[in-house]
C-alpha positions in Angstrom: -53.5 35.5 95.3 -55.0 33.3 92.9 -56.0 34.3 89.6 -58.5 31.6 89.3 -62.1 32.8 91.1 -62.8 29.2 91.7 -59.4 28.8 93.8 -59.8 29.8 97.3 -56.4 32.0 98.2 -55.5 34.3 100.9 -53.5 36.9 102.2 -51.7 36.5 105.7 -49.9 39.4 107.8 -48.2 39.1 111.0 -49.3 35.9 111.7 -50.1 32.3 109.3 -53.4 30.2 109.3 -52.1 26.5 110.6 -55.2 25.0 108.7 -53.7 26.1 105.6 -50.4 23.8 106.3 -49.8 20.0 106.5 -46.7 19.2 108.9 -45.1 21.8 110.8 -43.7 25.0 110.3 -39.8 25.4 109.7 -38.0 28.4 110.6 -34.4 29.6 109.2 -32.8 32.4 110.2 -32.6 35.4 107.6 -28.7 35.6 106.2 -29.4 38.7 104.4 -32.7 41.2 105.0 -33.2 42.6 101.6 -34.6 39.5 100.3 -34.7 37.5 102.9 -32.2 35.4 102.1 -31.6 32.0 104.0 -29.0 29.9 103.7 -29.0 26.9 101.2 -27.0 24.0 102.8 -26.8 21.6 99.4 -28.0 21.7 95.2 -29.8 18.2 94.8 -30.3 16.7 91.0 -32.3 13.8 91.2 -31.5 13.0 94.9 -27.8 13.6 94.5 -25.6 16.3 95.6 -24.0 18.9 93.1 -21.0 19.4 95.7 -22.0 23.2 94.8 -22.7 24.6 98.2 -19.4 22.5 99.9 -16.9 24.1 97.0 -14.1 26.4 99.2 -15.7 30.1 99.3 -19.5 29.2 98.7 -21.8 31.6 99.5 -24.7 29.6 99.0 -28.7 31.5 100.2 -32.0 30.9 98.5 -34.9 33.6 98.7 -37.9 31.8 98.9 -40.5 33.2 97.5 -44.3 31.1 96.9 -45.4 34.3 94.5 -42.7 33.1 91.4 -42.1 30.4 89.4 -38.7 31.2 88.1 -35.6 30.0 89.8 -32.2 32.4 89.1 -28.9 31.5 89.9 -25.5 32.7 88.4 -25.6 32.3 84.3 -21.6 30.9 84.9 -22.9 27.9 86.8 -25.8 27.3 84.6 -24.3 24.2 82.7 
């Protein structure tokens, strides 16, 4: 919902407006429910992969989420 009253927003529930979309939907199944967690095949800087999701043991998901700007991830793998 936009803050702006000159920006049209909306609210969608059980079911998405296909106007509202260029393309086509993509659908991923849920890895874990209690954020709806999918799972995030690679980490791309500038085009190029990180290696971080193909390291032995990686658990890599990603909760998308259009409502945030703030992406977190694990302080240890910040740098």
């Amino acid at each position: 919902m936009s803050y702006n009253p000159e920006e049209e927003s909306e609210i969608l529930l059980g079911g998405w407006n296909n106007d509202r979309f260029e393309g086509q939907l993509q659908w991923y199944p849920v890895v874990k429910k209690l954020f709806w967690a999918i799972k995030l095949d690679d980490v791309l800087v500038n085009g190029v992969s990180t290696g971080f999701c193909n390291r032995p043991g990686a658990n890599c998901t990603v909760c998308p989420d259009s409502g945030t700007s703030l992406a977190t991830f694990p302080k240890a793998h910040y740098d």
